[in-house]
Every structure is written in C-alpha cells, then in structure tokens.
MIZA-919049 format. One record per residue (C-alpha): x, y, z negated; residue number from 1. Coordinates in nm, 3 decimals, decimal comma. Example, Ala and Ser with C-alpha at 12.3 -4.5 7.8 and 13.67 -1.06 7.14 Angstrom:
REM MIZA-919049
+---------+---------+---------+------+
:       u :       v :       w : resi :
+---------+---------+---------+------+
:   1,230 :  -0,450 :  -0,780 :    1 :
:   1,367 :  -0,106 :  -0,714 :    2 :
+---------+---------+---------+------+
This chain:
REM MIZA-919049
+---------+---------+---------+------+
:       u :       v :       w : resi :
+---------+---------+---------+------+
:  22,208 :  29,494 :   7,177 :    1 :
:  22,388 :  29,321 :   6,877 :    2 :
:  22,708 :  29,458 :   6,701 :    3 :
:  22,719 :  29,798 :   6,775 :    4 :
:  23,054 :  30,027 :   6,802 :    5 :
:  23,162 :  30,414 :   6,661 :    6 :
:  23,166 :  30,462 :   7,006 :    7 :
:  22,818 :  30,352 :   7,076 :    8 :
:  22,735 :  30,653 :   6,865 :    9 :
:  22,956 :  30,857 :   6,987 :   10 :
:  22,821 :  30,799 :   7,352 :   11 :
:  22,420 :  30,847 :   7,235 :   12 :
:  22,537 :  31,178 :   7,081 :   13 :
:  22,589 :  31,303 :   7,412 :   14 :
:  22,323 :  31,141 :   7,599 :   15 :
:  22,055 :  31,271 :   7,329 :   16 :
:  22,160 :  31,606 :   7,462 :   17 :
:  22,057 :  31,614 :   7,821 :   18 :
:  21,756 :  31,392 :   7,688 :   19 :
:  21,618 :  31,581 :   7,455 :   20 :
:  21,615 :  31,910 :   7,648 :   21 :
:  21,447 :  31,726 :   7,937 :   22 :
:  21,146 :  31,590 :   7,741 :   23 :
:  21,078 :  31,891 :   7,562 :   24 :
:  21,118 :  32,076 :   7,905 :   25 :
:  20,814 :  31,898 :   8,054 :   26 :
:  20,605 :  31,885 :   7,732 :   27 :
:  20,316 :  32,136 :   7,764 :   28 :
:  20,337 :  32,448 :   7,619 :   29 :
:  20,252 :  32,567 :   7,254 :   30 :
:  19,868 :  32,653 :   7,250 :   31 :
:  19,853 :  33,001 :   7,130 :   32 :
:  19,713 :  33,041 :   6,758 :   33 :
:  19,329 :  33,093 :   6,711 :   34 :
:  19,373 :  33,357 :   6,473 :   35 :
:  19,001 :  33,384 :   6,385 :   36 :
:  19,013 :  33,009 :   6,302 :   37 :
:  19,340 :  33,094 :   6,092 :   38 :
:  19,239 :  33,403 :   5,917 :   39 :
:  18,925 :  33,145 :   5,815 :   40 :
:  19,121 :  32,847 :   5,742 :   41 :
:  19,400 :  33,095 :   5,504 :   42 :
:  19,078 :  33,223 :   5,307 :   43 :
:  18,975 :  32,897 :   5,223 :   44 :
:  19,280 :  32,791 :   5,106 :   45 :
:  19,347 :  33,105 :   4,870 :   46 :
:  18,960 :  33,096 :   4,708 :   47 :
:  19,031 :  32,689 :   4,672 :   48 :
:  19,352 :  32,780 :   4,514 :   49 :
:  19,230 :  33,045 :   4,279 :   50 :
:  18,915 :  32,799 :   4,175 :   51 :
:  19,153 :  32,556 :   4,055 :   52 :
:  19,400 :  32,732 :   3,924 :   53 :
:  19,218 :  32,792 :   3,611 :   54 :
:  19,126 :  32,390 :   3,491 :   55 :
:  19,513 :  32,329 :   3,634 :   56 :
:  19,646 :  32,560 :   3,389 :   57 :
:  19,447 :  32,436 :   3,079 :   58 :
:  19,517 :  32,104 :   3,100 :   59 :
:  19,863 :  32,194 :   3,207 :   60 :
:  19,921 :  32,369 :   2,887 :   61 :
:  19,659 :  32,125 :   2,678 :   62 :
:  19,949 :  31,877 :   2,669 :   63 :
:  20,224 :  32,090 :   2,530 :   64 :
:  20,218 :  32,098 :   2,154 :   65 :
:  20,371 :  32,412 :   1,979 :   66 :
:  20,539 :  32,403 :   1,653 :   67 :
:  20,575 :  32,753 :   1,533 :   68 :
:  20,881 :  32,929 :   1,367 :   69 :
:  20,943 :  33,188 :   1,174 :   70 :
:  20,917 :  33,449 :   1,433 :   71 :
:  20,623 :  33,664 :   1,544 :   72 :
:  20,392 :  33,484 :   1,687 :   73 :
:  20,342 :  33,590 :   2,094 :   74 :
:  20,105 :  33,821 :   2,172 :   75 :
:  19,968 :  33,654 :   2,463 :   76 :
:  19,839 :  33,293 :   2,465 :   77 :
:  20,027 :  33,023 :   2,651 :   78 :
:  19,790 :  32,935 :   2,926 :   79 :
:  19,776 :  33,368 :   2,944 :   80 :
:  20,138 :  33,364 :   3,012 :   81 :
:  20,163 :  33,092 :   3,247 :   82 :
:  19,874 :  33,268 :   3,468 :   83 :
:  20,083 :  33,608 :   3,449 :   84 :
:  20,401 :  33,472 :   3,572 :   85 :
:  20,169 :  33,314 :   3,854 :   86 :
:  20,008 :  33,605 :   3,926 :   87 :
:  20,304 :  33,793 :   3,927 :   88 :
:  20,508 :  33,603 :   4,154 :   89 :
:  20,187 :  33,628 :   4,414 :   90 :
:  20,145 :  33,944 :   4,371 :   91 :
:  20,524 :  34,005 :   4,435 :   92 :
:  20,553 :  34,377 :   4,241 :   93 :
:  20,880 :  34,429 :   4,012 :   94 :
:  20,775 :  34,359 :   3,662 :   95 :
:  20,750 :  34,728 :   3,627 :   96 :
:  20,516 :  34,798 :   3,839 :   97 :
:  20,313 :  34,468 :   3,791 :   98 :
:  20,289 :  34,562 :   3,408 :   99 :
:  20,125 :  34,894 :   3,540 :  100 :
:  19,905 :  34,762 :   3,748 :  101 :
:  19,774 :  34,597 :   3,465 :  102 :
:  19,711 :  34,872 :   3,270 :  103 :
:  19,404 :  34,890 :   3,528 :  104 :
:  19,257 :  34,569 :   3,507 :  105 :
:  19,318 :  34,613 :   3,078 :  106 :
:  18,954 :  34,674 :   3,081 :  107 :
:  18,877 :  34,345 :   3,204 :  108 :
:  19,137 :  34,104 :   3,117 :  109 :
:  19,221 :  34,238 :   2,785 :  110 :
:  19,599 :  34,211 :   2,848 :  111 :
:  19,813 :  34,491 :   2,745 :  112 :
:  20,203 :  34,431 :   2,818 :  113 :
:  20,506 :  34,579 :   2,909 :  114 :
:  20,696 :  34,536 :   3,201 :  115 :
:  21,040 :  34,361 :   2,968 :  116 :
:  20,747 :  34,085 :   2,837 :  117 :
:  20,662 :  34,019 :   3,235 :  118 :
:  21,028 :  33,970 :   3,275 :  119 :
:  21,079 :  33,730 :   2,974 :  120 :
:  20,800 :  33,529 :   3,132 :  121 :
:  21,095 :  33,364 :   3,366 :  122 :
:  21,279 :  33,225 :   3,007 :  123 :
:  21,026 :  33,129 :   2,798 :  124 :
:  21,069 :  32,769 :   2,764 :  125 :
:  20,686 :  32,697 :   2,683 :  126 :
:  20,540 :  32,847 :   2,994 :  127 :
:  20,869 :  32,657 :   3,219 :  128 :
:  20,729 :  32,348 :   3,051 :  129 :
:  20,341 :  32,420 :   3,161 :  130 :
:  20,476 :  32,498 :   3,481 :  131 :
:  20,641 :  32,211 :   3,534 :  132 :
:  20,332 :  32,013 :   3,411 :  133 :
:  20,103 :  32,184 :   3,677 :  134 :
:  20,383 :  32,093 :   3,940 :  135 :
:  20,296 :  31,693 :   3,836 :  136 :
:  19,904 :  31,776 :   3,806 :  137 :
:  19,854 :  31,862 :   4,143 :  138 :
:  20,090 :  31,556 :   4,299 :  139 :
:  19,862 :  31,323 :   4,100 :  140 :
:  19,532 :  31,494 :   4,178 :  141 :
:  19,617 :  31,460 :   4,537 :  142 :
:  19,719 :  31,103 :   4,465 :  143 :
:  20,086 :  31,098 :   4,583 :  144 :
:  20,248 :  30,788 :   4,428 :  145 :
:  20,483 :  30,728 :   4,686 :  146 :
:  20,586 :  30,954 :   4,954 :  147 :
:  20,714 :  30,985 :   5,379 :  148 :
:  20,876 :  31,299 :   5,336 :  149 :
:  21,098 :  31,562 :   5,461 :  150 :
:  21,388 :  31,731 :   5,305 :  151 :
:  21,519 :  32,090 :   5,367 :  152 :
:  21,682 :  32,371 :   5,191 :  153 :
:  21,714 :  32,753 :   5,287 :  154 :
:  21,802 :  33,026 :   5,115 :  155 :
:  21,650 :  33,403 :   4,919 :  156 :
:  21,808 :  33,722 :   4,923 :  157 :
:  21,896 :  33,879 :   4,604 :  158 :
:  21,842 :  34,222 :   4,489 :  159 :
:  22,162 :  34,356 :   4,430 :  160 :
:  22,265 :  34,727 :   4,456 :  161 :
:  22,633 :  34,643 :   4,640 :  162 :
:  22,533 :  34,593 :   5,017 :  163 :
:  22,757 :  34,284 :   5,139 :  164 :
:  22,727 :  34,422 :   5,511 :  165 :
:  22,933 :  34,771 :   5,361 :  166 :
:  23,138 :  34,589 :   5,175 :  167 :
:  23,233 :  34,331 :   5,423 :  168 :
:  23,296 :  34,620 :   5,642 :  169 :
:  23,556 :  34,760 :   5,414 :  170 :
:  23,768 :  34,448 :   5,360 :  171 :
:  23,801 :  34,444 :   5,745 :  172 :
:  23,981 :  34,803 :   5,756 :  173 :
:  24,151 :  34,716 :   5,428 :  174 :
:  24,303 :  34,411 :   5,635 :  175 :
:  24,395 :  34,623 :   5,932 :  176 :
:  24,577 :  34,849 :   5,713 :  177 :
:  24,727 :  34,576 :   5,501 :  178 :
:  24,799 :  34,219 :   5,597 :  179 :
:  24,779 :  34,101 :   5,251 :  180 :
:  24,406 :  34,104 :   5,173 :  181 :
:  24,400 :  33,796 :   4,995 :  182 :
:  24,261 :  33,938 :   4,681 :  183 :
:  23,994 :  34,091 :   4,835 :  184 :
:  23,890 :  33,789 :   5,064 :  185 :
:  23,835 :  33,606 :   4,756 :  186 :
:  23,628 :  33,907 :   4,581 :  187 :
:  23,442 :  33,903 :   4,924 :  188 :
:  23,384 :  33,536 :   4,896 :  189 :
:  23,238 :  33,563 :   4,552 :  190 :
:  23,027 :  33,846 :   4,603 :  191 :
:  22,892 :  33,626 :   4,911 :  192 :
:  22,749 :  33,381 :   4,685 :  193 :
:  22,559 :  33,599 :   4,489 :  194 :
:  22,345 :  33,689 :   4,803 :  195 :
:  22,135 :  33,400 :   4,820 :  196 :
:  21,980 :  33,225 :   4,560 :  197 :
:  21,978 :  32,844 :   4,748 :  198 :
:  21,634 :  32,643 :   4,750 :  199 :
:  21,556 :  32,280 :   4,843 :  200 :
:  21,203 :  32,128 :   4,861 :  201 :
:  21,090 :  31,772 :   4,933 :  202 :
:  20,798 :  31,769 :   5,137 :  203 :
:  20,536 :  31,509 :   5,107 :  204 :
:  20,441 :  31,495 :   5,512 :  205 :
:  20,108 :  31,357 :   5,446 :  206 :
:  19,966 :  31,589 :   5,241 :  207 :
:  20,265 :  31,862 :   5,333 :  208 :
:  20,308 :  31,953 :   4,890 :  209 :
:  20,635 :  31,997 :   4,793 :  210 :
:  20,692 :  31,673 :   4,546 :  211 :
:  21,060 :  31,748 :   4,408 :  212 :
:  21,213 :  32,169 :   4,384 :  213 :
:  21,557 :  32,278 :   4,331 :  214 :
:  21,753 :  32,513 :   4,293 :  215 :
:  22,086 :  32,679 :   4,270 :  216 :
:  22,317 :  32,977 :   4,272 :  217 :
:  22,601 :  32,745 :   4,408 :  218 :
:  22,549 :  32,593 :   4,714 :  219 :
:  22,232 :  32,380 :   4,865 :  220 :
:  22,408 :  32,079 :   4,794 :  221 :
:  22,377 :  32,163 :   4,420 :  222 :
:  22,023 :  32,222 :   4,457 :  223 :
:  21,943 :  31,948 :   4,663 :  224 :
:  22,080 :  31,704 :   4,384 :  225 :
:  21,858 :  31,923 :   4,120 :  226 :
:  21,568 :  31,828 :   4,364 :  227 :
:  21,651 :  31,522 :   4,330 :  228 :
:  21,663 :  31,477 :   3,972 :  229 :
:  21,352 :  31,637 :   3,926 :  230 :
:  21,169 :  31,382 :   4,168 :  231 :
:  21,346 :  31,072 :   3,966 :  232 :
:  21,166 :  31,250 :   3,634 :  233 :
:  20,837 :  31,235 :   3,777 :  234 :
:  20,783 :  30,902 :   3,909 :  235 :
:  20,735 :  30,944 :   4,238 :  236 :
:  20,871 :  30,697 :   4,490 :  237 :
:  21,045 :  30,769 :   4,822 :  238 :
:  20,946 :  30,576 :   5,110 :  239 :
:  21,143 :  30,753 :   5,361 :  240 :
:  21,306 :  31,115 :   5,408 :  241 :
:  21,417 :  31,299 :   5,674 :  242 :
:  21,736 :  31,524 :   5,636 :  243 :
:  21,971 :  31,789 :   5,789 :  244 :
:  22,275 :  31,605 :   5,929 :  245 :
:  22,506 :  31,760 :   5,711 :  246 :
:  22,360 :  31,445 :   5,482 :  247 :
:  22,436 :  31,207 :   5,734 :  248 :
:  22,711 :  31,037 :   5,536 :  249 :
:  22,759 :  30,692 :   5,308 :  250 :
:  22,747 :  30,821 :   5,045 :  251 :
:  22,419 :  31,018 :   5,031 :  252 :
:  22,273 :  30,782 :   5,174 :  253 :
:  22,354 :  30,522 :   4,928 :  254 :
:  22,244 :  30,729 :   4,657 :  255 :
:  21,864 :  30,695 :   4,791 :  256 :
:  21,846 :  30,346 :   4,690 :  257 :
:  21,568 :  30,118 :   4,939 :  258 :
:  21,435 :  30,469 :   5,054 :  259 :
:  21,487 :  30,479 :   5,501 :  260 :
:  21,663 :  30,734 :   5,550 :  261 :
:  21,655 :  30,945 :   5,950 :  262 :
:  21,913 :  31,141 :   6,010 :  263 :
:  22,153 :  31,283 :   6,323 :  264 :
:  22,498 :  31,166 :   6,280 :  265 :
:  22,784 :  31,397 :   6,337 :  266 :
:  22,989 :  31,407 :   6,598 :  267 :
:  23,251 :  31,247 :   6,413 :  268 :
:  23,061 :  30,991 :   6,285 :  269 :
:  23,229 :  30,592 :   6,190 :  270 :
:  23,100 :  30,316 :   6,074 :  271 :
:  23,286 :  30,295 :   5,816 :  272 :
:  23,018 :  30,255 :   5,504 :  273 :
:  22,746 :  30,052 :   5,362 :  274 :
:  22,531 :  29,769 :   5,486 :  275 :
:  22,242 :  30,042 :   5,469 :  276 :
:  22,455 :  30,316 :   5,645 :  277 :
:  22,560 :  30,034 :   5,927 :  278 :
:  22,160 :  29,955 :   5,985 :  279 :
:  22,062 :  30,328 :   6,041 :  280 :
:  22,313 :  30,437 :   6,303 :  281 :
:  22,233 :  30,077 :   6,432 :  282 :
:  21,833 :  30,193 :   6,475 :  283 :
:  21,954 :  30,522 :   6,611 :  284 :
:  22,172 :  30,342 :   6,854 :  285 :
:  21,874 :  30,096 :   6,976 :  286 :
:  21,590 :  30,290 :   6,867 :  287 :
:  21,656 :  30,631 :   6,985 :  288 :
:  21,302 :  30,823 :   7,071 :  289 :
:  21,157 :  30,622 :   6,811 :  290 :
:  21,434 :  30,721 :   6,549 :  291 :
:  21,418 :  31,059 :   6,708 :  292 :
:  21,029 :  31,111 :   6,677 :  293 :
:  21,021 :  30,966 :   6,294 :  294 :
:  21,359 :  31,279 :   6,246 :  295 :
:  21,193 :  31,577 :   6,393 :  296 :
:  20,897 :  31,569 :   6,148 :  297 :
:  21,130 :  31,786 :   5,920 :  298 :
:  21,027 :  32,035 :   6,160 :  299 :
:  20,749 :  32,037 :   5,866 :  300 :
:  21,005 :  32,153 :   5,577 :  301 :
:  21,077 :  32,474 :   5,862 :  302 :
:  20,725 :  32,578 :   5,873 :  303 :
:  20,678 :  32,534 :   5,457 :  304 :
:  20,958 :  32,768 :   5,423 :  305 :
:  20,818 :  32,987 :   5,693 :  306 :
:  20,469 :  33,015 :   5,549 :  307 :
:  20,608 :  33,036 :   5,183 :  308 :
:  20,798 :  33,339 :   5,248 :  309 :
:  20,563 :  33,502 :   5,468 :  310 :
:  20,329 :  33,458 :   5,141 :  311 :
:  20,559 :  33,559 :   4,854 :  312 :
:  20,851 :  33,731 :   5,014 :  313 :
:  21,198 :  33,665 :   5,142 :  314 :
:  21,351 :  33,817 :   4,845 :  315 :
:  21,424 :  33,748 :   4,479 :  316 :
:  21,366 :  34,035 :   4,232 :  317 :
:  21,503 :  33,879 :   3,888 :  318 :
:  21,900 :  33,860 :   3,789 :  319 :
:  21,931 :  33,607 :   3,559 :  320 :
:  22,005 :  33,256 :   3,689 :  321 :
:  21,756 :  33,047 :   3,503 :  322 :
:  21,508 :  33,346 :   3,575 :  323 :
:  21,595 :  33,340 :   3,952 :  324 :
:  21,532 :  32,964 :   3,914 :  325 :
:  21,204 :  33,007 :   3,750 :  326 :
:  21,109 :  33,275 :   4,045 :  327 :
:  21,170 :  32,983 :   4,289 :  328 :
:  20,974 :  32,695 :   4,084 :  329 :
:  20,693 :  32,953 :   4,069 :  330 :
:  20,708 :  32,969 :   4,479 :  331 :
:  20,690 :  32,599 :   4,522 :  332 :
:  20,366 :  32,544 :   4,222 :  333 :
:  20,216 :  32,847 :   4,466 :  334 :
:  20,283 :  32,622 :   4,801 :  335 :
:  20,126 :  32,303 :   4,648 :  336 :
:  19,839 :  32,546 :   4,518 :  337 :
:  19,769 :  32,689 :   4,894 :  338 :
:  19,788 :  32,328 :   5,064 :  339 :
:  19,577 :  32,164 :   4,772 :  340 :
:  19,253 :  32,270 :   4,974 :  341 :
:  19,433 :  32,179 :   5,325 :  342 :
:  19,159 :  31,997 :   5,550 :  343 :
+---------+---------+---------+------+
C-alpha cells in the first residue's frame, strides 16, 4: 500500500472490531492461577524487598547533604524518617493509629512519635528528596537506561466525610423541583474532583518498574505531563510507549520526540499532523496485528495498578495536596521495591 487516506483509518477502525473479538474468541482460555506457586513467588518478593530496603535507603539519604537552621533539630534521623513514611504507607493505618502501633515495637526500634510527626512525614522536603533518590537507585540497579514501556493512569479515592453518591442524589431532586440548578451543578462538579486523587505511571515492560510517577488533583492529563517531567529529570530514554487513545493526537505525539509511539486512533481521526503522526496511523493501516500486538502490552500498566492497590489500598488517607502526592510517590517506590526481586 503507498499513500494512505483518513478513510483508510476510518475503514480499519471498523474492521479491527469484528477482528479482534474473533482472535481472542479462539485463543485458549486463561490457565487458572497456581496459588501455591503465587503465595511462594509474593513471599519472595516481600523478604527481597525488605532485605534491600535498608542499603537503598542509606545510600539514598547518603547523598543528601543537610545544612541546619536555627530550628530544633528533628528528633528522628533522616534515613529513620524515610523508612517510617515507607512503612507507613505499607502498612496502610491512619497516622493515628500507625503512631500507636508503634508505641509497641518502642522497645525495639527506639522510636517514640506522635501520630501529627507521621503526618508531617508527607511535607518534609528532606525525606521527598531521599525518596525520590531511591526511586532513581533502583532504575539504575536494575540497569534501565532506556526503556519499551507502557503508559497508564487511574485514579484513588479520597477520604472525605461528604459522600458524592448523597450529594449527587440531592442535586437531582433539587433539579426536579427547580429548573435552575446551575449553581449547584457547578458545586457538584467541583466536589467531583476532589474524589480522586489522579495517578500516572510509566512502566518499564521489561523489567515491569515504574520509571516516571505523577500525579495530580486536576485531571490525568496533568499528571501524565508531571510523569513526564519527572522521567526527562532522570535520564532515562524512551524507546517506545504504549498509550490510552485519548493520546492519540499530533500533538502528544510530537512532544515524545524519536520515541515510537502505539496507539488506537479515534474514530474521528485525520491526517492532518506531523511527518511522525502520518507514519504511525500509516503502520497501523499496513501493520495492523503487528501494531496491535506491540499496543496491547499496556495491558501491563492494568495489572501494576491492580496489584498496587490490592497491596496498599484503593484509598488515600492524607488531605493535603502535596501530602496526597507524596502518598502516591510512596506507592510507586513500594511497586519498584516488590518487582526488584521479580524472576
């Protein structure tokens, strides 16, 4: 095939359809999980993590050089706080009640705190720092220089005491009662946003860490450009990435520089664009199960979220945005930590 049409697009669209469900249709079926092999496998993974956790953290924090003020000095060292934020966010307790359960282990770890210095743990620059330096530590022990990866966001639930459900609810029988509601569609609207906190991970699919976090309170968008910035910061190249197709546009693709980009076009798709954006509908156009088989790998970023939550919750306890954000950093280092010691 040579030049290639908005139609042409248009046309494999459809056809992908009927297609797709057919092959999948005669592909065997899932084997069922071993779950002895599993349950094996996950406590491998955990005693790995937790025997490298401690060297991570040192030479995390060996790097970070402190000039002191005029302040009290903190009670707790920095490579202390940075494992109590860690061990926090695994255990998943409210800072209450993980500053409790410490009071147990006092007579071993020698840590005496209250729950509001658990909660500070999310601000304090130093330890956001360390954490950010373990985040690079463990991409460069596991030698990622340059990536294949995957690109997804989803989204946390917040702990807040109005119930949007209830509320929703009520602007519906307002609005039957009185046709101008506009007010309180736009309260509704902004109380929406404050339900989710909005995550995006890059996935490394080799090695399945998470090289580049963000996150947001706005949209996924916004943290998918965080994510972004963050992987620029770090050094590590993009060979390709796989995406949801509401990215399937000129102009994010153009952003990613020489990095292939796979992803489905939408149904009103042009050509209009870039060379680079003309070339990738042209491959999905020619090169469909090919194209097709190199896009569904994101399937990978579905089953990190999956996992992640099932580990550390679906829910976000803290109510401060750059402590929320901090929460969700904390989730990805833990995700990277797990699949260090992945066979």
């Amino acid at each position: 095939m040579g030049l290639i049409r908005s139609d042409d697009i248009q046309y494999k669209l459809e056809e992908i359809n009927s297609i797709l469900g057919k092959k999948y249709r005669l592909e065997p079926p899932e084997k069922k999980r071993d779950w002895r092999t599993y349950e094996q496998e996950f406590s491998r993974r955990i005693k790995m993590a937790m025997k490298d956790l401690d060297p991570l953290v040192n030479q995390a924090v060996s790097t970070i050089r402190i000039i002191k003020g005029s302040g009290h000095p903190h009670s707790l060292s920095l490579e202390q706080r940075v494992k109590l934020l860690l061990i926090k966010q695994l255990v998943g307790e409210s800072n209450r009640m993980f500053a409790n359960m410490l009071d147990i282990f006092s007579m071993l770890s020698g840590i005496d705190v209250s729950y509001k210095t658990i909660e500070r743990l999310y601000s304090d620059n130093e330890v956001i720092i360390a954490i950010h330096n373990l985040h690079v530590l463990i991409l460069n022990g596991k030698g990622v220089k340059s990536s294949d990866a995957t690109g997804d966001g989803t989204g946390y639930s917040l702990t807040v005491k109005k119930n949007y459900e209830s509320h929703a609810q009520k602007l519906k029988d307002m609005a039957k009662e009185n046709p101008d509601y506009r007010k309180d569609a736009k309260e509704s609207q902004s109380h929406r946003k404050r339900l989710f906190a909005y995550s995006f991970a890059i996935m490394d699919l080799e090695t399945r860490l998470y090289i580049a976090l963000g996150s947001s309170m706005k949209s996924e968008r916004d943290a998918y450009y965080r994510a972004m910035n963050l992987l620029s910061s770090i050094g590590v190249e993009m060979d390709s990435i796989r995406l949801d197709r509401y990215y399937s546009s000129p102009s994010y693709m153009d952003k990613l520089g020489n990095t292939r980009v796979y992803v489905i076009p939408k149904k009103n798709v042009t050509l209009n664009g870039s060379q680079k954006w003309k070339d990738t509908m042209k491959d999905f156009v020619e090169n469909t199960m090919p194209y097709l088989e190199e896009y569904h790998q994101r399937s990978n970023s579905e089953s990190g979220f999956a996992a992640d939550k099932k580990m550390l919750g679906w829910n976000i306890a803290q109510r401060r945005d750059d402590r929320i954000e901090s929460e969700l950093f904390c989730t990805g280092v833990w995700h990277n930590l797990f699949n260090m010691g992945r066979s």
